[in-house]
PDB file with one MODEL, atoms N, CA, C and O in Angstrom:
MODEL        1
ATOM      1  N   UNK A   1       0.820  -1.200   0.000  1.00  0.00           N
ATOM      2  CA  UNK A   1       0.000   0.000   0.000  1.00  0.00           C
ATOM      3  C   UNK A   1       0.860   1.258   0.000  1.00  0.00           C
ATOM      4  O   UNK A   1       0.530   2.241  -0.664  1.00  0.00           O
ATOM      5  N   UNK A   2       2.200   1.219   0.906  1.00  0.00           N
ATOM      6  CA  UNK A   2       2.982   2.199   0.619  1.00  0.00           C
ATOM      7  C   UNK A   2       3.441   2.757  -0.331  1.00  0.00           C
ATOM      8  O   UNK A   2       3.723   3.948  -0.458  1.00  0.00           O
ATOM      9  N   UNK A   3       3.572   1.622  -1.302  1.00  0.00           N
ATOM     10  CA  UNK A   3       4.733   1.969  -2.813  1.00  0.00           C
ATOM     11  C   UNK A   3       3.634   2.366  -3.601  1.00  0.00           C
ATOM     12  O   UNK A   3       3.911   3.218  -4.445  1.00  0.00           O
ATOM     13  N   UNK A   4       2.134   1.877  -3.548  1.00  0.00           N
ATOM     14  CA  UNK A   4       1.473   2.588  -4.323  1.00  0.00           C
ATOM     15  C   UNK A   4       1.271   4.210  -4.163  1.00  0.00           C
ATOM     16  O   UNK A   4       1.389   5.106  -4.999  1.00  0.00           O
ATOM     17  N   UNK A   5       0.877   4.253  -2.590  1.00  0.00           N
ATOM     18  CA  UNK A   5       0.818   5.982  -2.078  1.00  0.00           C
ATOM     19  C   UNK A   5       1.940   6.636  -2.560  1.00  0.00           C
ATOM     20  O   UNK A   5       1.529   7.605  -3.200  1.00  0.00           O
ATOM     21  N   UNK A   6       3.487   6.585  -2.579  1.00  0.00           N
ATOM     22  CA  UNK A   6       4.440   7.060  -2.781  1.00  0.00           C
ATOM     23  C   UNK A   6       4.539   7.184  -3.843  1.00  0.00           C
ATOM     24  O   UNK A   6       4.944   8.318  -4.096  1.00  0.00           O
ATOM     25  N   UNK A   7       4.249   6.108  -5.406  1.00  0.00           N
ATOM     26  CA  UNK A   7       4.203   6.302  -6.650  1.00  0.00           C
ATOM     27  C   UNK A   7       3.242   6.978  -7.558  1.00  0.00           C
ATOM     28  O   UNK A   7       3.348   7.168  -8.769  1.00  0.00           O
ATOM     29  N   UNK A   8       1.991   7.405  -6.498  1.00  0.00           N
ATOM     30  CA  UNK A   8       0.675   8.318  -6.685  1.00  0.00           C
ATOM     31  C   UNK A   8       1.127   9.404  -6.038  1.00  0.00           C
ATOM     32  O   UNK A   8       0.277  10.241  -6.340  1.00  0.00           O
ATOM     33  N   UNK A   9       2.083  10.058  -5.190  1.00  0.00           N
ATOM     34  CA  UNK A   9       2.070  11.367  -4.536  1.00  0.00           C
ATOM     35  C   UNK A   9       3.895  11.723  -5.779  1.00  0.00           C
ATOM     36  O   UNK A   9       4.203  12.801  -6.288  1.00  0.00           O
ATOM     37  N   UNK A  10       4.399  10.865  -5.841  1.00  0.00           N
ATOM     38  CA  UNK A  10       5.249  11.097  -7.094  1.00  0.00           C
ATOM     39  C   UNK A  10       4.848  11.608  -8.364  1.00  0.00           C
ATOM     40  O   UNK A  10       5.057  12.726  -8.836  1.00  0.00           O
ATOM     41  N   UNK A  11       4.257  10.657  -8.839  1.00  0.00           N
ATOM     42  CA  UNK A  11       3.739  11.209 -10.146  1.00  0.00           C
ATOM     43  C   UNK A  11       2.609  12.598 -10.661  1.00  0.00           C
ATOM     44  O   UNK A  11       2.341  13.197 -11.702  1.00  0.00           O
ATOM     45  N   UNK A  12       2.183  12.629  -9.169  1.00  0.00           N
ATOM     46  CA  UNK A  12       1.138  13.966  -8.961  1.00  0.00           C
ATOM     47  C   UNK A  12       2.465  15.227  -9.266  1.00  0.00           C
ATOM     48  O   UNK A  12       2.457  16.197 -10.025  1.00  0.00           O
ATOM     49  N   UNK A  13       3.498  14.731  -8.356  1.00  0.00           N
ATOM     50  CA  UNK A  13       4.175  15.813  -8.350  1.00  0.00           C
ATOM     51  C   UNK A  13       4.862  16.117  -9.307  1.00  0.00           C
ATOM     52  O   UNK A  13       5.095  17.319  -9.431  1.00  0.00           O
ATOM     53  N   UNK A  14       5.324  15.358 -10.126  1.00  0.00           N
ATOM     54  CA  UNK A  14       5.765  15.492 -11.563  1.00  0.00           C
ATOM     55  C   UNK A  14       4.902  16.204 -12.115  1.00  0.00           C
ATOM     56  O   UNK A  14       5.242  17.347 -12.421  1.00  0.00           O
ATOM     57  N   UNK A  15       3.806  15.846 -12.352  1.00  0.00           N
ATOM     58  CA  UNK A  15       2.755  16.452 -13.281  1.00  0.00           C
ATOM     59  C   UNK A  15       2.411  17.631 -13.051  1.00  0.00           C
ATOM     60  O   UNK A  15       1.877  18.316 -13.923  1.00  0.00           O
ATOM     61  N   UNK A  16       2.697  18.149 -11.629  1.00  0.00           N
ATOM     62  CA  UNK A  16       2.730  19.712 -10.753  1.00  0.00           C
ATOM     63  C   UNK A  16       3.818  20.753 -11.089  1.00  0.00           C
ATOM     64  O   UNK A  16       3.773  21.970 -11.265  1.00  0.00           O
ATOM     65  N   UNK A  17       5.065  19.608 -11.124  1.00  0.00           N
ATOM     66  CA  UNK A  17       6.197  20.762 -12.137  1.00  0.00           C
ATOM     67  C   UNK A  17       6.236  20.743 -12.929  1.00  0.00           C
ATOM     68  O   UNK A  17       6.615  21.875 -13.230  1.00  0.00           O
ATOM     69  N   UNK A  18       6.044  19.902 -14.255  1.00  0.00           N
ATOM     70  CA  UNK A  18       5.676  20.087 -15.746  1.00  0.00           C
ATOM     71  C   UNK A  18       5.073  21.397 -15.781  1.00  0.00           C
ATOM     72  O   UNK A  18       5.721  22.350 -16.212  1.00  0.00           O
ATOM     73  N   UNK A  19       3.572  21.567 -15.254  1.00  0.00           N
ATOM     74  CA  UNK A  19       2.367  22.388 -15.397  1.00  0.00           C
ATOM     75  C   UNK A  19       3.170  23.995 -15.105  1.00  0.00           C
ATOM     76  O   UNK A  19       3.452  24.962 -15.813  1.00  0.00           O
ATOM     77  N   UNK A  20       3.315  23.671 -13.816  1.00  0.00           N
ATOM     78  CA  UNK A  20       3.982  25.123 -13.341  1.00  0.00           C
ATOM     79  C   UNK A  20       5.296  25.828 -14.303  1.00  0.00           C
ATOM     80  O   UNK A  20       5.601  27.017 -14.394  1.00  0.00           O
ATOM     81  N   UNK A  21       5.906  24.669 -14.940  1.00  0.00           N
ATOM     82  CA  UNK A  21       7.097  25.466 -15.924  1.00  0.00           C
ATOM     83  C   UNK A  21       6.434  25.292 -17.159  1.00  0.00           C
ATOM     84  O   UNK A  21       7.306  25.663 -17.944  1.00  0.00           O
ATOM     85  N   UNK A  22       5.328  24.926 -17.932  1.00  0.00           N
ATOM     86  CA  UNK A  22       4.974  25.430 -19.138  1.00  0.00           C
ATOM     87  C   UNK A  22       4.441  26.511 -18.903  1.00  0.00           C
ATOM     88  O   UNK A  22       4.469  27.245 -19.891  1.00  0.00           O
ATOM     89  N   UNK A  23       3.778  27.115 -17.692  1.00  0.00           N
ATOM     90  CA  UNK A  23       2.797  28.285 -17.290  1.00  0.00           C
ATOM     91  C   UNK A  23       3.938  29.133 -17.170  1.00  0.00           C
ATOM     92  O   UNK A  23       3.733  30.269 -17.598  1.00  0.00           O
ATOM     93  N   UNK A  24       5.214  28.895 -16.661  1.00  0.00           N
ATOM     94  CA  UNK A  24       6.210  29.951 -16.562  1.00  0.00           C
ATOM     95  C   UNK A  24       6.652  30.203 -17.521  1.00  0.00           C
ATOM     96  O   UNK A  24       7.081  31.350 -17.646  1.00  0.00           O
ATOM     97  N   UNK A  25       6.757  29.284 -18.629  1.00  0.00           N
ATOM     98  CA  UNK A  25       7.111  29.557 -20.156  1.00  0.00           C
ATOM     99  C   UNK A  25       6.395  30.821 -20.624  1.00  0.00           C
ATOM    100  O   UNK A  25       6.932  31.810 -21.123  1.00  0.00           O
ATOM    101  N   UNK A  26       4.907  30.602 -20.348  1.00  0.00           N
ATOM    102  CA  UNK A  26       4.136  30.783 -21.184  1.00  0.00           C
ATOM    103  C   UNK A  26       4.325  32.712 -20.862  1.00  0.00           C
ATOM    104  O   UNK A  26       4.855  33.547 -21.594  1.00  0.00           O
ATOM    105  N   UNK A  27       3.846  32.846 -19.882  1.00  0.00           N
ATOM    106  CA  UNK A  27       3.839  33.969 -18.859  1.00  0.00           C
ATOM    107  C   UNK A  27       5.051  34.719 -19.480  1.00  0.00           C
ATOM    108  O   UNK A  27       4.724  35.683 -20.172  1.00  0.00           O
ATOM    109  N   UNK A  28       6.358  34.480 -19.377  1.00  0.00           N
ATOM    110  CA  UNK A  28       7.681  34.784 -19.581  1.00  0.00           C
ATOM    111  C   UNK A  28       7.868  35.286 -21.143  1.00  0.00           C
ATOM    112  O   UNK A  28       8.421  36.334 -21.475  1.00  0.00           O
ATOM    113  N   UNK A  29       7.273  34.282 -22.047  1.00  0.00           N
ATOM    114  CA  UNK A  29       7.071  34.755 -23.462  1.00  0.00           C
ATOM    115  C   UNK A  29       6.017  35.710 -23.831  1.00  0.00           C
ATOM    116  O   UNK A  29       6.432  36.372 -24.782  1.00  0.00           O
ATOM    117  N   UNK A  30       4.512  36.163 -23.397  1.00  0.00           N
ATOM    118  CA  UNK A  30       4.304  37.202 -23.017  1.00  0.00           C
ATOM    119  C   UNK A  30       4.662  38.625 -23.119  1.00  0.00           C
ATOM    120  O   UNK A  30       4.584  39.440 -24.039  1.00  0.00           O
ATOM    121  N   UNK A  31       5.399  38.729 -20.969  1.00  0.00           N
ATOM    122  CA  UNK A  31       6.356  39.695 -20.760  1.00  0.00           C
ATOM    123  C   UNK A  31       7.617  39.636 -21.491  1.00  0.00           C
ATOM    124  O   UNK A  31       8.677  39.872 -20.912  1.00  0.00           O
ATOM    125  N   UNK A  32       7.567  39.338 -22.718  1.00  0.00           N
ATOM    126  CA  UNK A  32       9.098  39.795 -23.182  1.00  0.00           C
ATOM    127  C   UNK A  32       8.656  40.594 -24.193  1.00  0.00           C
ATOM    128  O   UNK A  32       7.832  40.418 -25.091  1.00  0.00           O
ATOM    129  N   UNK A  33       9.500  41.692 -23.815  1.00  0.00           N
ATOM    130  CA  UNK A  33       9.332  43.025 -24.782  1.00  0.00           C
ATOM    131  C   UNK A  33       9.785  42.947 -26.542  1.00  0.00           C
ATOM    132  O   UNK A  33      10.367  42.029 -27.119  1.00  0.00           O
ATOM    133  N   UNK A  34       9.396  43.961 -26.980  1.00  0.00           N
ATOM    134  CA  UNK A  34       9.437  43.423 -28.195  1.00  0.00           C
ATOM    135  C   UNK A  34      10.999  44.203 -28.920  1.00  0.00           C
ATOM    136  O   UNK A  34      11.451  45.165 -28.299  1.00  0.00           O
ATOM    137  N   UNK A  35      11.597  43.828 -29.958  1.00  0.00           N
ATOM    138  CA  UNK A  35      12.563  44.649 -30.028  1.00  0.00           C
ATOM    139  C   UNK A  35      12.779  45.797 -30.779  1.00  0.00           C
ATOM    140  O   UNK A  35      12.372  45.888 -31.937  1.00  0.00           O
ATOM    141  N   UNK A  36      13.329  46.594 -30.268  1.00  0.00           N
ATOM    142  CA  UNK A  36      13.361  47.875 -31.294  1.00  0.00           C
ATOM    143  C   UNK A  36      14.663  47.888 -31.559  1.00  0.00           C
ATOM    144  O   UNK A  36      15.536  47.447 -30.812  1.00  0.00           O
ATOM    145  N   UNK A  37      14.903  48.629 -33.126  1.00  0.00           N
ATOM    146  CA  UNK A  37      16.181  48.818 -33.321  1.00  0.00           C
ATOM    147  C   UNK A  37      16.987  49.978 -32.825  1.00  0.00           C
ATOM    148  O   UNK A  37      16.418  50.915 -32.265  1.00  0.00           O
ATOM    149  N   UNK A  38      18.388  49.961 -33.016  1.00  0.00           N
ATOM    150  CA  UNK A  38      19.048  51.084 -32.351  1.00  0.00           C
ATOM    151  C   UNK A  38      18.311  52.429 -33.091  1.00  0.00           C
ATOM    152  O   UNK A  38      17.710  52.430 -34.165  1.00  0.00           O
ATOM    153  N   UNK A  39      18.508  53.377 -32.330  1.00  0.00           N
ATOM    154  CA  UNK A  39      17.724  54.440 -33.200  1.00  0.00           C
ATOM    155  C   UNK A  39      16.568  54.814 -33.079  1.00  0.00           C
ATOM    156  O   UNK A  39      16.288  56.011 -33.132  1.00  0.00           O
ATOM    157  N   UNK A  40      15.561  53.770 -32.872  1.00  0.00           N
ATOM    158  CA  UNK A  40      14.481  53.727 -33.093  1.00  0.00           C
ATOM    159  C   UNK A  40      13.418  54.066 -31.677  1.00  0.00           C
ATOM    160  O   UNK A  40      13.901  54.026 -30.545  1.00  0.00           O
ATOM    161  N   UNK A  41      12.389  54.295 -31.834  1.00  0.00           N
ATOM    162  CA  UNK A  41      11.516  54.441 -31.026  1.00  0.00           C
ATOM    163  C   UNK A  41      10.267  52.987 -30.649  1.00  0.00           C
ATOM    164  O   UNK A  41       9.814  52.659 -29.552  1.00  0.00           O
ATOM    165  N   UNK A  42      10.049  52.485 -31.780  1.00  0.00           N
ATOM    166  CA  UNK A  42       9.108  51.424 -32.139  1.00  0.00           C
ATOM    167  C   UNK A  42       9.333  50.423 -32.936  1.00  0.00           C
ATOM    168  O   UNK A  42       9.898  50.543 -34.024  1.00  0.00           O
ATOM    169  N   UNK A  43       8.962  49.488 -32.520  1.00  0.00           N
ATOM    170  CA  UNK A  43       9.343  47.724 -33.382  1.00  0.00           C
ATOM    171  C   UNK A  43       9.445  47.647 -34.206  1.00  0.00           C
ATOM    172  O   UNK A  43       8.767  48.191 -35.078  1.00  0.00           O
ATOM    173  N   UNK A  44      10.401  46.887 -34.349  1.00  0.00           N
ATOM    174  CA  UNK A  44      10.593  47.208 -36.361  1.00  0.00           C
ATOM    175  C   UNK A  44       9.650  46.185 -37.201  1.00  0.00           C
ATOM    176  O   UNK A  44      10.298  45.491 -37.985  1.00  0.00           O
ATOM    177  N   UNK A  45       8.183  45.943 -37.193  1.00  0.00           N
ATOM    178  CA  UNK A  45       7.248  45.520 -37.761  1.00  0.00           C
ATOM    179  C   UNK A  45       6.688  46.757 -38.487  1.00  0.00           C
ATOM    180  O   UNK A  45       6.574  47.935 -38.152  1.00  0.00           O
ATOM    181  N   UNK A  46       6.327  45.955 -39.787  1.00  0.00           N
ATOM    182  CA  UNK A  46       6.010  47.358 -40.671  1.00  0.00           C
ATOM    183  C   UNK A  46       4.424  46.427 -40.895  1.00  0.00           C
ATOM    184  O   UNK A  46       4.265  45.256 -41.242  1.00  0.00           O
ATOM    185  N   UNK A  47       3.311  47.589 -40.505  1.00  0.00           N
ATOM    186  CA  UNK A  47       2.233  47.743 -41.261  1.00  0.00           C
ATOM    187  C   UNK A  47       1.722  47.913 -42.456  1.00  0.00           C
ATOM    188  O   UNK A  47       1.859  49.057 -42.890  1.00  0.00           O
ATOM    189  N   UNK A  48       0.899  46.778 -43.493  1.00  0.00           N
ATOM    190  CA  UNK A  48       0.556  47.105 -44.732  1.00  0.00           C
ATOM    191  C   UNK A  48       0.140  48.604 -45.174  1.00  0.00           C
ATOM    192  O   UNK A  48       0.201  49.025 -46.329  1.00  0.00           O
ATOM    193  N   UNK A  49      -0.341  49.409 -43.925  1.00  0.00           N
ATOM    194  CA  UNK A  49      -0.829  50.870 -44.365  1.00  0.00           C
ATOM    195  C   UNK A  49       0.761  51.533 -44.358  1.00  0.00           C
ATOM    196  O   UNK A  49       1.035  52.328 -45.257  1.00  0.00           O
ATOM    197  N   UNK A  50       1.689  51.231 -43.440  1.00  0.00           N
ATOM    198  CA  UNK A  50       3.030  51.797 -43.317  1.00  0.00           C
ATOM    199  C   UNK A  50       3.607  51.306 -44.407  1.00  0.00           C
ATOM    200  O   UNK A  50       4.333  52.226 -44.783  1.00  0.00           O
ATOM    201  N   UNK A  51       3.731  50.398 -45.162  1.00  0.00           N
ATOM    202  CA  UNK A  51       4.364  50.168 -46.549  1.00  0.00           C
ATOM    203  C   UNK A  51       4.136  50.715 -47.466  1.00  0.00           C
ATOM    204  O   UNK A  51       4.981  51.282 -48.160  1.00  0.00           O
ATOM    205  N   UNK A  52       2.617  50.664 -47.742  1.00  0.00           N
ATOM    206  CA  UNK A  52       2.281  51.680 -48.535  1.00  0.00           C
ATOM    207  C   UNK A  52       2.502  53.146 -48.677  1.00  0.00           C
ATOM    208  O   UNK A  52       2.432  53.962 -49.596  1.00  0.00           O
ATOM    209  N   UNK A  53       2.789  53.162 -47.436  1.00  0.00           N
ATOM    210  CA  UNK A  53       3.300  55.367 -47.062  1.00  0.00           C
ATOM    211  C   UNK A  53       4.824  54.719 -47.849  1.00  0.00           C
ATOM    212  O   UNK A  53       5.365  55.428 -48.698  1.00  0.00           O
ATOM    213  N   UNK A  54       5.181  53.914 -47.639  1.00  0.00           N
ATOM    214  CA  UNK A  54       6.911  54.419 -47.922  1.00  0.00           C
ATOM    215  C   UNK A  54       6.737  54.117 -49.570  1.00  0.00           C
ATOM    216  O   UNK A  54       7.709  54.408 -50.266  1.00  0.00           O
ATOM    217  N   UNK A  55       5.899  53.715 -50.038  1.00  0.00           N
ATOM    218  CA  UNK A  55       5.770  53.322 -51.444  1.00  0.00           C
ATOM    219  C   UNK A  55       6.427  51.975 -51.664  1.00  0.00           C
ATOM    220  O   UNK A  55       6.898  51.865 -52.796  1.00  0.00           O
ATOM    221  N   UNK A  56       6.585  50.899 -50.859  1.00  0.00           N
ATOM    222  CA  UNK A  56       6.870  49.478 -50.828  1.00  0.00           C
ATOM    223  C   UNK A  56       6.055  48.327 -52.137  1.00  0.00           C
ATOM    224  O   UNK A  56       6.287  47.118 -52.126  1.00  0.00           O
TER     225      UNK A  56
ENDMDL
END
């Protein structure tokens, strides 16, 4: 009865830190800022209306 309790409070707990570090993944990718280039003020993603201003 022991080795079963111990191999059921094990595997719970595995499955408790899996969970908690994909949620920290997840969270972490999120809060990560986006990058701007030197120089710049704002991300260097260009908008189809912003392409069109530059004549792209």
């Amino acid at each position: 009865m022991k080795k079963v309790l111990f191999g059921i409070l094990g595997a719970m707990a595995v499955t408790t830190t899996v969970l908690l570090v994909r949620q920290q993944k997840q969270v972490e990718e999120h809060e990560r800022p986006r990058l701007v280039p030197a120089g710049e003020n704002t991300p260097a993603t260009l908008s189809i209306d912003r392409m069109r201003e530059l004549g792209l």
